[in-house]
Residue, then its C-alpha position, 0 to 999 in steps of 0.5 A: x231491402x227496397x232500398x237496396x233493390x233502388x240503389x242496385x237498379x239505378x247503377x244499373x241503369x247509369x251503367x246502361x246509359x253509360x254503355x249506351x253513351x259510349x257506343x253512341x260515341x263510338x258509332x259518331x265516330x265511325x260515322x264521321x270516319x266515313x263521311x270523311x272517306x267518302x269526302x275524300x274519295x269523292x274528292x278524287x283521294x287515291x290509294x296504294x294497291x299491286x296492280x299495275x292498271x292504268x286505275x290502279x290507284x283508283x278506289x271507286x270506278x265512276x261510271x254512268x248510270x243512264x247506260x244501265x238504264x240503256x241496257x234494262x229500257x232499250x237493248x233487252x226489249x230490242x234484242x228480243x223484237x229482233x228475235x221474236x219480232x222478226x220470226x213473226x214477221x217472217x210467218x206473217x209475210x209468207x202466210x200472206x205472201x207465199x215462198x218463191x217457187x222455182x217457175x220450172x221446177x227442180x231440173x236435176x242436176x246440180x250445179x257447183x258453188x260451194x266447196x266443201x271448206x266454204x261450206x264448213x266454215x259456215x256451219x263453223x261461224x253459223x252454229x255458235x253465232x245461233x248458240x251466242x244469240x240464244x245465250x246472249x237473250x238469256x243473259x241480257x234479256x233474261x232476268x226482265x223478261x224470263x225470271x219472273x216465270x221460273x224458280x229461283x235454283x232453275x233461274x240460277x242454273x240456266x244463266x249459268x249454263x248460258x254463261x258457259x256456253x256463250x263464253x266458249x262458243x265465242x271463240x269458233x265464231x270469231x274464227x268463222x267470222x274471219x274465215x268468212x270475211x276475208x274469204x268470200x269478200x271478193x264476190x260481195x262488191x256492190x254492182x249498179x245492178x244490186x238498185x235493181x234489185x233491191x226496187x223489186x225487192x228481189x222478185x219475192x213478191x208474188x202479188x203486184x206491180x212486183x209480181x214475176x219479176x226477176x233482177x240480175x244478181x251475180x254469185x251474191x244478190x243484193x240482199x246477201x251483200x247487205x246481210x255479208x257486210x253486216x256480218x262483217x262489221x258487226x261481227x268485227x265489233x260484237x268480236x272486238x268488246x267481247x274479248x274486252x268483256x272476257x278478259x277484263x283481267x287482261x286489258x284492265x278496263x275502266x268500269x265505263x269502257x267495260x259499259x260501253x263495250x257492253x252497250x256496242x256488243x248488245x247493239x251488234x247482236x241486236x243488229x246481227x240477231x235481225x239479219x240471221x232470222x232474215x237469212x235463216x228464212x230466206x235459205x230455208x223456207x223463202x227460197x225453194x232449194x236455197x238451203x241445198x247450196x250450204x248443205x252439200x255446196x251445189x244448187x238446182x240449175x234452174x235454181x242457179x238461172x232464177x236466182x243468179x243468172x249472171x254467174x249462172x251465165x259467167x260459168x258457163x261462158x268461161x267454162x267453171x260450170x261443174x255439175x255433181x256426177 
């Protein structure tokens, strides 16, 4: 009987060994199936396939991996010092500095600047671009700086609503943008008094050499001219790889176009991020009565005198000066 039970257990064993010996030839073979695939494909080897994009034929899409390193290294930890950063900078400043009081107080009476369309279109433009850049924090941002505090489903959720949220409010922004630009460019043409300006830092500043003083500005001072032609070509850009980013199916880029599309609208938001926290403080807090002109489009006199006395004087004289009744 054992030596039936040893006949038994070697065929066995040479049936495993046989198996064995067949699947290892089998996975040699698939093995060196796909060293060869990929020798090929790396070889520059193209294929057949329906589409009718420029890559169509093109199995792998090469791109640069420095420009993830680009986005995780430099442009999510840039984003969020613009944000941030610059929020704490501002309640440092006018924790030391103080606001800009209006010298004589509020006088009253209120004169025109703003029609009631500029002033919807604003909101139209300055509503999504607070949304975008909140959103755009979380997706580019998020998973180094966020992910690590919150719970996995939680985490999910929340870039999937961004997502949303950032894809729709791209459009009323885009119209904003271009509303804005092309309307209101007109009084946003640098003038030789805008240096000035800028070496008084605005009559901001209440301490110093820079204390009391107050440069000519026309409807626009120097610094809104920065923070409109900043918004005008960044906006342009941010614009232009977004709808790259949000239609690939359309435009069918290349992996790497898609990346530096990626790279120029992280850039853009970064740039566009800083000048909104600039702005925002400035209209709200800086600048007494400053955010009464984009609520219902009129500002105090002497707010008008203070902060803008050439317009202030250019109504006057050709007669436009309208005050609310």
């Amino acid at each position: 009987m054992n030596k039936w039970f040893k006949h038994i257990g070697l065929a066995i064993a040479l049936l495993f060994s046989a198996v064995c010996f067949a699947n290892g030839g089998e996975l040699a073979q698939v093995e060196q199936s796909d060293a060869q695939m990929w020798a090929q494909l790396k070889d520059g080897a193209t294929g057949y396939t329906t589409s009718q994009s420029e890559f169509h034929a093109q199995p792998i899409n090469t791109y640069d991996l420095r420009v993830l390193t680009l986005r995780s290294d430099w442009l999510a930890p840039a984003l969020m010092a613009a944000l941030f950063g610059m929020i704490i900078i501002f309640v440092l400043f006018i924790k030391v500095n103080g606001i800009s009081t209006l010298h004589h107080g509020f006088s009253g009476k209120l004169v025109h600047r703003w029609s009631k369309f500029d002033v919807s279109i604003h909101w139209l433009g300055a509503i999504p671009c607070l949304l975008l850049i909140l959103t755009g924090l979380t997706l580019l941002a998020g998973r180094f700086f966020f992910q690590p505090w919150l719970g996995e489903g939680f985490w999910a959720g929340l870039v999937y609503g961004a997502k949303q949220i950032h894809d729709v409010m791209a459009f009323p922004f885009m119209i904003g943008w271009a509303l804005m630009t092309v309307l209101w460019a007109k009084n946003q043409l640098p003038k030789m008094y805008d240096v000035k300006w800028f070496m008084v830092v605005g009559g901001y500043i209440n301490f110093g050499p820079f204390k009391g003083k107050h440069p000519d500005a026309g409807f626009a001072n120097a610094g809104e001219k920065m923070w409109f032609w900043a918004f005008a070509l960044f906006g342009l850009v941010i614009s232009a790889s977004g709808m790259l980013l949000l239609f690939p199916n359309l435009f069918e880029p290349s992996r790497t176009l898609s990346l530096i599309a990626l790279v120029l609208h992280s850039v853009s938001a970064i740039v566009i991020c800083a000048f909104s926290i600039v702005h925002i403080f400035m209209a709200t807090v800086m600048s007494e009565g400053g955010m009464e002109c984009m609520v219902s489009g009129y500002c105090d006199e002497n707010w008008a005198s203070q902060h803008h006395n050439l317009w202030f004087d250019e109504i006057k004289a050709n007669g436009t000066l309208k005050y609310k009744e």
